[in-house]
C-alpha positions, 0 to 999 in steps of 0.5 A: 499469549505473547504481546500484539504487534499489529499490521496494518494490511500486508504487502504482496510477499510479506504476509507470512515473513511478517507473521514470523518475524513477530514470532522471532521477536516475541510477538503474535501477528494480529493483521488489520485487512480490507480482505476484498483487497487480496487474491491470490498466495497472498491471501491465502498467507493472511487466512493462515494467521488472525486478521481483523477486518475494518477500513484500515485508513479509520484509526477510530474504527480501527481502535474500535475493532481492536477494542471490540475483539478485546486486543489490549496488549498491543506492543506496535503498530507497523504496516509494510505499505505506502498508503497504510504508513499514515494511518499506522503513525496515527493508530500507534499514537491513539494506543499508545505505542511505537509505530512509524516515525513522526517525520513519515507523516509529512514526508508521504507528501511529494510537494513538502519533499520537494520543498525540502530538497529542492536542489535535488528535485525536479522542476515542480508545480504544486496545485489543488484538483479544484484550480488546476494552474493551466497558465503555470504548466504551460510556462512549466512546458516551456522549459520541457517538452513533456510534464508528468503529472502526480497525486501527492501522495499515492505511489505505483504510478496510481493516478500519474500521467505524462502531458505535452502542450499538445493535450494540455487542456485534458489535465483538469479532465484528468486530475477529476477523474482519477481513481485513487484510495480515498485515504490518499486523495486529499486533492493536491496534485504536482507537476514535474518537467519529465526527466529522461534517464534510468530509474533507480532506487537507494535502498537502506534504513535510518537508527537513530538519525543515523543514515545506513546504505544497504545498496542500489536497485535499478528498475525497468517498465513495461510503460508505467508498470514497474517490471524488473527489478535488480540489487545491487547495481550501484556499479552500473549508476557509478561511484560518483552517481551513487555518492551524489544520491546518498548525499541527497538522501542524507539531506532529506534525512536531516531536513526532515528529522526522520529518525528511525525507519527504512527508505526506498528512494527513487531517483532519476538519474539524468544530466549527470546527476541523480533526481528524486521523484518519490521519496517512500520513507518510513517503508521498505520497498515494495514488490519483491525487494523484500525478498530480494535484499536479504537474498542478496546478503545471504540472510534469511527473509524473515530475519530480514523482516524481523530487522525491518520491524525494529528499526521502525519500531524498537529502535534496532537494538535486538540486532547487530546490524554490522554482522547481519549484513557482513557477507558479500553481496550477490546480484538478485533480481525480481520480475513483476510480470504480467500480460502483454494483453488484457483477458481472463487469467486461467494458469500460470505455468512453470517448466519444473520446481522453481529455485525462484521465489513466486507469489501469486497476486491476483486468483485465476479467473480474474480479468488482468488488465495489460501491462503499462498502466501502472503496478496493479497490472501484476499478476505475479512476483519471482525473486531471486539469484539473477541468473535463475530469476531470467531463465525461469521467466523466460521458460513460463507462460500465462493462459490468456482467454484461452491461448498461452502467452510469455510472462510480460516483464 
């Protein structure tokens, strides 16, 4: 039996990219799962390749899990998810073996990004849930007309809300009462002047300290729900908008010590300059940017995710970066769609065999929420070729409580 690389849960399409990619690197997939966390073609991606079940934010559990199946030879620990980056680290560090960049462990936290770069942050006040600083954010107000208001440390819009003076006084209301994952709730919450401008993201990786730019992604919402999802679109930010970006992530590379790993940094273009609200390093991007990257260069998906794991883990030497990503790239999209009202999912139709690529994310008969909250309003992921991408969503349809509706992205 080949050596262990072990997951720490599965992103949306990576399931079965991840599993295969060990395999290109001569490793066996071991995933560590929360199964009731999974419905859908994701689901049935993992049931296919061996899971451990445990509470995958406990490193003692997940230590006693692997000890317990009698999994010794483990060669990594990786994890394609935001909240899974820290336990990852930890998990890694107890076994012994490569995981996640020492940096990732500080850099999941907005308020120490801030402080890192904060002459590329916006305005922010960092507070704890138990003494919300009302004072503060209405000074804060007075320099902005709307504040939005984050969890530390979650992603996905989870938890984040926009206020004005007008409801002010509903902020502790809100901090209490946020649902979040145990794992990413330590009580500390920011506050940041609410910047108008489109949303993009710098895509690329970092070899040993060395800084590596793989392109620009825009995004698009429904609400808070990210939706839309184009690469590359540096052309549409500007030579001067990308330069300013890439500079500002450079810094946070070097200020931070991140090392080795991929980032997804997301920034706010406005005034005239790029603004990071979400740095996200140590990970690829998530939703269909893993399909939608390689796409783009003309590489094969698992191949891309074999290239992931080794710049995260093995320090990127069982590639040649500068050939892998020779080709020319092409545009690619990627739409998360949902439904424009809430009710019971019962299909999603299509009008013939896709050229997209499509992951199905929650099982039908669920009861979907509407887009606009945040990205658990997904009921599904199509990537690919820009153009195909467009004229197959436009072309399907969902059965909502028993009526079709348009895909809402």
């Amino acid at each position: 039996m080949n050596p262990v690389l072990v997951f720490l849960e599965s992103s949306d399409v990576g399931a079965a990219y991840s599993a295969e990619a060990a395999h290109r690197l001569g490793y066996e997939a071991l995933f560590l799962v929360t199964p009731r966390n999974y419905q859908g073609d994701t689901r049935a991606q993992l049931e296919a390749f061996r899971c451990l079940e445990c509470d995958t934010y406990d490193v003692a559990a997940m230590a006693a899990r692997l000890e317990s199946a009698g999994v010794h030879d483990v060669v990594g620990v990786m994890t394609f998810l935001d909240s899974r980056l820290v336990p990852a680290f930890e998990l890694a560090s107890r076994l012994g073996v490569p995981g996640p960049d020492a940096a990732v462990a500080r850099l999941k936290d907005k308020a120490h990004v801030t402080r890192l770069i904060s002459e590329h942050s916006p305005l922010s006040i960092e507070f704890s849930r138990r003494q919300v600083p009302l004072d503060r954010l209405a000074r804060l107000l007075g320099v902005c007309d709307r504040i939005v208001v984050k969890p530390t440390k979650t992603a996905g819009a989870l938890g984040m809300k926009v206020f004005t003076l007008a409801n002010l006084e509903n902020i502790p209301a809100h901090v209490v009462n946020a649902a979040l994952p145990g794992g990413l709730d330590d009580g500390q919450w920011v506050a940041q002047v609410f910047l108008d401008g489109p949303l993009y993201s710098l895509e690329g990786y970092v070899s040993a300290g060395r800084v590596c730019f793989l392109g620009v992604s825009d995004r698009r919402k429904v609400g808070s729900t990210e939706s839309r999802l184009r690469f590359p679109s540096e052309s549409e930010l500007g030579d001067q908008g990308r330069r300013d970006a890439e500079s500002a992530v450079a810094k946070l590379v070097e200020r931070s010590g991140f090392r080795d790993g991929f980032f997804h940094v997301e920034f706010i273009y406005s005034e005239g300059r790029p603004w990071i609200i979400d740095a996200n390093v140590g990970r690829l991007g998530g939703g269909p940017l893993g399909e939608m990257i390689p796409l783009s260069f003309g590489i094969e998906v698992e191949d891309f995710f074999a290239f992931v794991i080794d710049v995260s883990l093995f320090g990127g030497r069982r590639f040649d970066a500068t050939r892998l990503f020779s080709r020319p790239r092409v545009k690619t999209q990627g739409l998360c769609y949902g439904s424009e009202v809430a009710g019971v999912l019962s299909a999603v139709r299509w009008p013939g065999v896709l050229r997209s690529r499509h992951t199905r994310i929650v099982d039908l008969g669920t009861r979907v929420p509407a887009m606009g909250g945040d990205n658990w309003g997904w009921i599904g992921l199509l990537s690919g070729i820009a153009g195909d991408t467009e004229a197959e969503a436009s072309a399907g349809a969902l059965r909502i409580d028993d009526e079709d509706r348009p895909l809402c992205y």
